[in-house]
TORLUM-58517 format. One record per residue (C-alpha): residue number from 1; residue in one letter; x, y, z. Coordinates in Angstrom, 1 decimal. Example, Ala and Ser with C-alpha at 12.3 -4.5 7.8 and 13.67 -1.06 7.14 Angstrom:
BEGIN
> i, aa, X, Y, Z
> 1, A, 12.3, -4.5, 7.8;
> 2, S, 13.7, -1.1, 7.1;
END
This chain:
BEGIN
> i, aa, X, Y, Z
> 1, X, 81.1, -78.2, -21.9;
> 2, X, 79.0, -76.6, -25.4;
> 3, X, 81.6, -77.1, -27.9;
> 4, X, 79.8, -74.5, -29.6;
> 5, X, 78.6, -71.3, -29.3;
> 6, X, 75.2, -71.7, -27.9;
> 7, X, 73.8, -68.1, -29.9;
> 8, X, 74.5, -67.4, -33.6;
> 9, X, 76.4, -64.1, -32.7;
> 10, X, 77.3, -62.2, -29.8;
> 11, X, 74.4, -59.5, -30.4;
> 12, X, 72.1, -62.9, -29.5;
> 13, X, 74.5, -64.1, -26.8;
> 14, X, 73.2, -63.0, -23.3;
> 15, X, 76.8, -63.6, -21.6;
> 16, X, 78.0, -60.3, -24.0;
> 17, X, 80.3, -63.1, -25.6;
> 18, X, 81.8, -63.9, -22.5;
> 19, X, 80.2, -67.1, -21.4;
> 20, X, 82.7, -70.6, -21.6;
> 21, X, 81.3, -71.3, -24.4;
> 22, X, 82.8, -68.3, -26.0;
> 23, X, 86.1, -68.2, -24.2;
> 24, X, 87.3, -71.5, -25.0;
> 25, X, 90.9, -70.6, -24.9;
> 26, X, 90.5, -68.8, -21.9;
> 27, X, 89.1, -72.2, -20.3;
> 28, X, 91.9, -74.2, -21.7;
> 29, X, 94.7, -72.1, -19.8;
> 30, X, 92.7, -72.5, -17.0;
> 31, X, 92.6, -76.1, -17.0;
> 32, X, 96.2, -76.3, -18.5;
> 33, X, 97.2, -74.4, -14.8;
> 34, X, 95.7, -77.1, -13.3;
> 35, X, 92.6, -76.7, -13.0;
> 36, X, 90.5, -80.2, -13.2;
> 37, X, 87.0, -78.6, -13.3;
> 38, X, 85.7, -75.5, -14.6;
> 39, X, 82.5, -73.7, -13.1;
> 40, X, 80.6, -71.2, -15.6;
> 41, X, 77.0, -69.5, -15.0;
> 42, X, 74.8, -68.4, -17.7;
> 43, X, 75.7, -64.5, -18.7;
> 44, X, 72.7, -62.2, -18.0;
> 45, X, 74.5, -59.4, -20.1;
> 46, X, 75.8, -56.5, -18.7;
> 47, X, 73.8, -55.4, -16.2;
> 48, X, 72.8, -51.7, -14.7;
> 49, X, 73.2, -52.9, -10.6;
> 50, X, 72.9, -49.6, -9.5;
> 51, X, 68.9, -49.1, -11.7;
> 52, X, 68.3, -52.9, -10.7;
> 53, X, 68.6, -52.1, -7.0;
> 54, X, 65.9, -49.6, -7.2;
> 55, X, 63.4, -51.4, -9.6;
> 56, X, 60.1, -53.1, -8.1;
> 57, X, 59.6, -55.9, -10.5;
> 58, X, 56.1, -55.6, -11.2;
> 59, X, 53.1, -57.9, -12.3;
> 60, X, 49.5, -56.5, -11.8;
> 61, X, 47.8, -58.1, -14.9;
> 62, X, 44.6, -60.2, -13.0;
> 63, X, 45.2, -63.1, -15.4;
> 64, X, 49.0, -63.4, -13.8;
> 65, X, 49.4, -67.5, -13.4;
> 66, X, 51.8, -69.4, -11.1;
> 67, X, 54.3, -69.8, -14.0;
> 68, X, 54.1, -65.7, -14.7;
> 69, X, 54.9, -65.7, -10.5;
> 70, X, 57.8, -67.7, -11.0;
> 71, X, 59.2, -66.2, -14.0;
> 72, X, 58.7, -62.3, -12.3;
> 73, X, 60.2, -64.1, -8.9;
> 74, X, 63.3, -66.0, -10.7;
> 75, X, 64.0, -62.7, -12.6;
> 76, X, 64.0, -60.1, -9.4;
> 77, X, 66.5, -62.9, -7.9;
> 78, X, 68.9, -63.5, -10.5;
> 79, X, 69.0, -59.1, -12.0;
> 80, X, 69.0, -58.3, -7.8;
> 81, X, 65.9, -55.8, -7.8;
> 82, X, 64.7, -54.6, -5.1;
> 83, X, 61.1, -56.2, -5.1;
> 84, X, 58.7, -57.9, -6.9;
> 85, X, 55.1, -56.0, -6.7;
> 86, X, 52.5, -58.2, -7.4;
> 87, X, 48.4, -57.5, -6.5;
> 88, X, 47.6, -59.0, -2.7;
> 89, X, 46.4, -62.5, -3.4;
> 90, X, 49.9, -63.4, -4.7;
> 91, X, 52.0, -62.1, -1.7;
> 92, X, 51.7, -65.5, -0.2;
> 93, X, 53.1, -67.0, -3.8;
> 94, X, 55.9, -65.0, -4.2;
> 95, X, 57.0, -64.6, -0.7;
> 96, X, 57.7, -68.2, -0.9;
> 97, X, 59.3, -67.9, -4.1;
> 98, X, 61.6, -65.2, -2.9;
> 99, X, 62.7, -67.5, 0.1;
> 100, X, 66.5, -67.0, 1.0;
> 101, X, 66.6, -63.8, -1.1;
> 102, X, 66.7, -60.1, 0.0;
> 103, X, 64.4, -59.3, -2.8;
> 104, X, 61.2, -57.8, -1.0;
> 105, X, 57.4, -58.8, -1.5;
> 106, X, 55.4, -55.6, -2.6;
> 107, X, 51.4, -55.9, -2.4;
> 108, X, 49.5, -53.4, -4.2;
> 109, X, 46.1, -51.9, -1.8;
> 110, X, 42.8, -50.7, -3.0;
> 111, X, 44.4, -51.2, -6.8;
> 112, X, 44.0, -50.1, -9.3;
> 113, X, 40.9, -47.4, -8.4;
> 114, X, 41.4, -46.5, -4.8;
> 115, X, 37.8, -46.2, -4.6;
> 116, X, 36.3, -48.6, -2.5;
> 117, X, 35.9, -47.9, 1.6;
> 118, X, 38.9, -46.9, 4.4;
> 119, X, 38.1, -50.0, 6.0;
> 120, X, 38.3, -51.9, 2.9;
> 121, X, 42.0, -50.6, 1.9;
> 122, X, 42.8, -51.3, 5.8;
> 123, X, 42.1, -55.0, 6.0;
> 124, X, 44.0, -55.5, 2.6;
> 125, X, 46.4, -53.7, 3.5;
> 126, X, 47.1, -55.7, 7.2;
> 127, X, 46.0, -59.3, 5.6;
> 128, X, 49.3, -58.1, 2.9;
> 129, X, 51.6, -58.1, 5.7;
> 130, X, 50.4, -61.1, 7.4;
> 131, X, 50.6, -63.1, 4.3;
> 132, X, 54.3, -61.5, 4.6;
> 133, X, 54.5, -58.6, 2.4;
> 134, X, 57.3, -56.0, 3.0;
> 135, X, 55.9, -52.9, 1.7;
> 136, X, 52.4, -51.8, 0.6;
> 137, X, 51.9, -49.7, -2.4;
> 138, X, 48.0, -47.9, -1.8;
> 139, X, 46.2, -46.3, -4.3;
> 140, X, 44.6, -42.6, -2.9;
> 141, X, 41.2, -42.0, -2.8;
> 142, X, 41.1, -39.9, -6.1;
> 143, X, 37.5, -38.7, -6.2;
> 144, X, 37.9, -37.4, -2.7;
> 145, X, 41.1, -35.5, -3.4;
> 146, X, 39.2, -34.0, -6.6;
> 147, X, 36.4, -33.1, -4.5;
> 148, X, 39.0, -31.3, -1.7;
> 149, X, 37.5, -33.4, 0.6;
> 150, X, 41.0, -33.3, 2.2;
> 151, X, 40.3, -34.7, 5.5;
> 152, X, 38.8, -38.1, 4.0;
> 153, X, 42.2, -38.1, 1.9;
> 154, X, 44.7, -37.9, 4.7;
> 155, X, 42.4, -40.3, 7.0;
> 156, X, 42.6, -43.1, 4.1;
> 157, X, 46.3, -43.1, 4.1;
> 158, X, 46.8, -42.5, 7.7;
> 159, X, 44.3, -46.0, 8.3;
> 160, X, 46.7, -47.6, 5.4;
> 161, X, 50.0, -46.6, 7.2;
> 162, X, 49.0, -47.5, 10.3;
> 163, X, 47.6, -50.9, 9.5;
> 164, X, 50.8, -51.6, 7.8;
> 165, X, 53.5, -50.9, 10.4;
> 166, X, 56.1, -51.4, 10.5;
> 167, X, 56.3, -52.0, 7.0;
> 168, X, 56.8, -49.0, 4.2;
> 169, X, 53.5, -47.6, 2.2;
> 170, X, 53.6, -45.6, -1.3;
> 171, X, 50.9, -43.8, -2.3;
> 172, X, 49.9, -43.7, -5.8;
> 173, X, 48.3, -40.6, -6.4;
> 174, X, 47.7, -41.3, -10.0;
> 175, X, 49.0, -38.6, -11.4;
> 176, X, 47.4, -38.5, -14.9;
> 177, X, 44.1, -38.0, -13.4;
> 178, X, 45.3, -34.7, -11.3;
> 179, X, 45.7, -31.5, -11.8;
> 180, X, 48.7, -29.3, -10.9;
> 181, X, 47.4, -28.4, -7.8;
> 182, X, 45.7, -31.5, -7.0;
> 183, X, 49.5, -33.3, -7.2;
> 184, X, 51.1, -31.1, -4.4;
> 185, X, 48.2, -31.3, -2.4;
> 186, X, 48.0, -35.3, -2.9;
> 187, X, 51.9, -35.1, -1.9;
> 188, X, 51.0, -33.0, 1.5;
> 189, X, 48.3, -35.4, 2.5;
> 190, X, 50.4, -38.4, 2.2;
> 191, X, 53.3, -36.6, 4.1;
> 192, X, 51.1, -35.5, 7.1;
> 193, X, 49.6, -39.1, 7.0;
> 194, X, 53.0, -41.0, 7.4;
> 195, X, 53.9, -42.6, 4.1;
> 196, X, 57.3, -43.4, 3.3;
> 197, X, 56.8, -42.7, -0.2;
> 198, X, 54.4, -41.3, -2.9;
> 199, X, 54.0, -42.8, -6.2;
> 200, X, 53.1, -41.2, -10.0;
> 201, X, 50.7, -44.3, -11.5;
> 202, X, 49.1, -47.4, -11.6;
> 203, X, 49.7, -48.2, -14.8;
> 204, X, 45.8, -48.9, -15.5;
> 205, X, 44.5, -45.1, -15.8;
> 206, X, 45.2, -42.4, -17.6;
> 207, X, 49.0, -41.1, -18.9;
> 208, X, 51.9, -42.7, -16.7;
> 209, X, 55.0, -41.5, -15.0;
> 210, X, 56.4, -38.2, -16.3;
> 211, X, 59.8, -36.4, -15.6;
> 212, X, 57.5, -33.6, -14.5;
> 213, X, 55.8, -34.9, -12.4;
> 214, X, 58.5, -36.4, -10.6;
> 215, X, 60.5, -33.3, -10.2;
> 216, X, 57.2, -32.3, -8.8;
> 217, X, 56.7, -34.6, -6.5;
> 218, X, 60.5, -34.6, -5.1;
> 219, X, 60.1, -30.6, -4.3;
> 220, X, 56.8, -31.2, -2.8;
> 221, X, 57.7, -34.0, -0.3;
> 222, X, 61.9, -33.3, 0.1;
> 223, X, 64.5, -35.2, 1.1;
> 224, X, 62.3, -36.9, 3.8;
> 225, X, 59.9, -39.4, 1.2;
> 226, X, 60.6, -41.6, -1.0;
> 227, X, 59.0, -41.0, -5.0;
> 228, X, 58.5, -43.8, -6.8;
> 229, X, 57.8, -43.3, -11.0;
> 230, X, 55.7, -46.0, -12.4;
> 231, X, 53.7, -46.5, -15.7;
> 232, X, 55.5, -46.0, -19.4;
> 233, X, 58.9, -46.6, -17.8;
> 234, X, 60.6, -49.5, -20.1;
> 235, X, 64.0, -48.4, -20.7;
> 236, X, 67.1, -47.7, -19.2;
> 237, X, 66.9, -43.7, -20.8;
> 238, X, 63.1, -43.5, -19.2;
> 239, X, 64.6, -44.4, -15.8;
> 240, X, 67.7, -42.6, -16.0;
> 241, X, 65.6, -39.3, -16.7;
> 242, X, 63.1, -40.2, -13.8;
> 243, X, 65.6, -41.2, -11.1;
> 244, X, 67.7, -37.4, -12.4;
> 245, X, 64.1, -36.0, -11.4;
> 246, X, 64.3, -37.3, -8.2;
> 247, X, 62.9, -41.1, -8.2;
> 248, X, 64.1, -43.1, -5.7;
> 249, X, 62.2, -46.4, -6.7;
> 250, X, 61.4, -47.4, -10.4;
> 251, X, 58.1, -49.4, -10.9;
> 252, X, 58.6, -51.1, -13.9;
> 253, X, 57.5, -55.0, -15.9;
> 254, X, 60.1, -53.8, -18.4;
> 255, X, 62.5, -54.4, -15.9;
> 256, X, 65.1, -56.8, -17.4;
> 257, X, 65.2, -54.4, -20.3;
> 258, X, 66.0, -51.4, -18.3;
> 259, X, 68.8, -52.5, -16.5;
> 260, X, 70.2, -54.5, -19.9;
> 261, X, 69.8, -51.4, -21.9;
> 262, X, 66.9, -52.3, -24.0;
> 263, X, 63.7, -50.7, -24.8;
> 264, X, 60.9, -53.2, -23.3;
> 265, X, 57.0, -54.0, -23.7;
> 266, X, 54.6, -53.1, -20.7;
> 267, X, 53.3, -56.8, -19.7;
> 268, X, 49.5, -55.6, -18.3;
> 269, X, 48.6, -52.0, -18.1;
> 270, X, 51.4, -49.5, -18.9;
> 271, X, 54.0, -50.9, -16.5;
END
């Protein structure tokens, strides 16, 4: 056992000043009861379960190597998120990383533009769940909602949905980009088309996740979709506020510091 503290104070100390090595006389009246060994953990800190349950655990930045995987992987595991999100070519990765845990594989489709072909966003989307993702997060065709070509919309997230069952897809409607109008009508399309959810932001356009828009969002779709708020969301105030407006899943990298009560730094785009 550290005979020692292993931090200089207990602002620095991740167990909150609670680990063994703190608590010395603790473990001594332990042992003194009869105990002849002593198990400890490493403290993560006091730790918001209830935000951590509905935070994806996101990576997105192209450059992400194994080591980011594992660190992003090893993190969702030990804070119990609900997912890591990573972009499609990692799903295999971090599916085997995430082996013997309930945390979930997400695999971002068609990200971060939406604009390349149905067909396109439909392969991705069923080579994602072969490689074993559990939910797909899709990005909307957003030049075809700004150009009310309504129909296109609604049969690109239909193709999406159905490529992906039985497995959950979000739509990220990219908020920032829309107007007023074009955000309800983004949040009909994706109803009518069978997503579970709809989503604020990638994180790589313009603006992020807004309290607004969320509240928006939740009257537009009811209690029958989920809303996920993503982009700018990097502490625990940010998420409180968005999951008040009617969030139901938090995509965040600032993760760790949200549910630790820390403001955080976006790692790649504005996640």
């Amino acid at each position: 056992m550290r005979k020692s503290p292993c931090c200089a104070s207990r602002e620095e100390c991740s167990g909150e000043g609670l680990c063994a090595a703190r608590r010395a006389d603790d473990v001594a009246l332990i042992r003194d009861s009869g105990a002849c060994r002593v198990g400890a953990a490493p403290g993560i800190g006091q730790v918001r379960g209830d935000l951590a349950a509905a935070i994806d655990h996101t990576l997105l930045k192209p450059d992400a190597t194994r080591e980011d995987l594992k660190k992003l992987c090893d993190e969702a595991k030990r804070y119990g998120f609900a997912s890591v999100c990573v972009n499609s070519a990692n799903v295999r990765v971090v599916k085997e990383m995430l082996r013997g845990s309930p945390v979930m594989a997400v695999a971002v489709v068609g990200f971060p533009l939406g604009a390349m072909s149905t067909q396109a966003k439909a392969f991705e989307a069923r080579e994602a769940v072969r490689m074993g993702a559990d939910e797909i997060d899709m990005v909307i065709n957003i030049g075809a909602l700004k150009s009310r070509e309504y129909a296109q919309v609604e049969e690109d997230i239909r193709a999406v949905v159905q490529a992906s069952r039985p497995h959950p897809v979000k739509v990220i409607l990219e908020t920032g980009a829309l107007s007023q109008e074009e955000k309800i009508i983004g949040c009909a399309l994706s109803r009518a088309a069978g997503a579970a959810f709809v989503k604020t932001s990638t994180g790589f356009g313009p603006g992020g996740a807004t309290v607004e828009d969320v509240a928006l969002m939740r009257r537009v779709v009811g209690d029958e979709m989920g809303v996920k708020a993503s982009g700018g969301v990097r502490s625990t105030e940010d998420a409180e506020k968005m999951m008040k407006a009617g969030a139901t899943r938090i995509g965040a990298s600032a993760s760790v510091a949200i549910v630790g009560g820390k403001n955080g730094k976006a790692s790649g785009g504005k996640y």
